[in-house]
C-alpha positions, 0 to 999 in steps of 0.5 A: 378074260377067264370065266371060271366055273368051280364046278359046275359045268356050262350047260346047268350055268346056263339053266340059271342065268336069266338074263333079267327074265322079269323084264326081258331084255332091257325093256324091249317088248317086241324082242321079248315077245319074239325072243319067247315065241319064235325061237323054238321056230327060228332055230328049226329053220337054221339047224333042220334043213342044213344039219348045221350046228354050232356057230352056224346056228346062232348066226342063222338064228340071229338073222331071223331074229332081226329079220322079224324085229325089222318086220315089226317096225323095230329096225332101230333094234335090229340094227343095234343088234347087227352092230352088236354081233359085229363087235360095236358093243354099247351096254344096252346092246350087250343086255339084248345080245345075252338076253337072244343068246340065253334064248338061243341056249334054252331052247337049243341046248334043252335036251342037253341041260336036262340031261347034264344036270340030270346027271349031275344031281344023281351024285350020292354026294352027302357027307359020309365018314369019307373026306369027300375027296377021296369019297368014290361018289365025288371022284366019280363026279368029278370025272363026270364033270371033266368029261363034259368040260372036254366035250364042250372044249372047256378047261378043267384043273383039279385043286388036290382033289378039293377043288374043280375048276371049269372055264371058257377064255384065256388071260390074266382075269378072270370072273368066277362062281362058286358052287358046293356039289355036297348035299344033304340025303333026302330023307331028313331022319339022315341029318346029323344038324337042321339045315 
């Protein structure tokens, strides 16, 4: 399966999916509990000593993670999870794993979805006399957004200069969002119609 992203790169997707924030993952308290205050400890651990990254990382960082899940008495947890990084998914194993991996992502790719996204919103892309396709703030951008995609290892199409494609997977299907990256100035005396 392709996971398409029209525009928008990983790291500010990532900003916004919650994995069921309000209700953590999947009711589990404990690992709710440990997930919001031990990562930032867990992945000190498993990146600061060794200078690891990537794979590495998560895999050390979900060690630790059911390691402290079966210290609390929640080896039923653990043990789902294990299976779960293993490739036995259920539905509720599923819901912990991305509710860990979102946590994971939070709190080790921080600095650099601040900084993407930070980026990213400095794009002067509000309508002007220019299509937007041959504006010079949206090409700019969508060199940006190109860039980012290779350095994450991310796909990247350009539709005729309308339309950016990002995703992650290869196949026949493929699931996608769709966002806009054309704003309003910030001061309203600029708009020519109410939002």
């Amino acid at each position: 399966m392709k996971i398409k992203f029209t525009a928008l790169p990983l790291l500010l997707l990532l900003t916004c999916i919650q994995s069921g924030r309000a209700g953590g993952a999947g009711g589990d308290t404990t690992l709710t509990r440990i997930l919001e205050d031990k990562s930032s400890e867990f992945i000190s651990t498993a990146v600061v000593p060794a200078g690891r990254t990537g794979p590495l990382v998560f895999k050390q960082y979900a060690e630790l993670v059911m390691m402290e899940l079966r210290r609390s008495g929640e080896k039923r947890v653990a043990d789902q999870l294990e299976r779960c990084l293993n490739g036995q998914y259920d539905v509720a194993c599923r819901n912990r794993l991305a509710w860990m991996l979102h946590a994971y992502a939070r709190v080790f790719y921080r600095d650099d979805i601040i900084s993407a996204t930070s980026r990213l919103i400095q794009f002067r892309t509000f309508a002007t006399d220019v299509r937007n396709r041959l504006n010079p703030e949206f090409v700019r951008q969508k060199t940006y957004l190109q860039g980012l995609a290779e350095k994450l290892g991310l796909g990247f199409r350009d539709i005729d200069g309308f339309v950016q494609e990002i995703w992650v997977g290869d196949g026949g299907e493929s699931f996608g969002l769709m966002v806009h990256t054309d704003v309003r100035p910030v001061e309203e005396k600029s708009w020519t119609s109410g939002p």
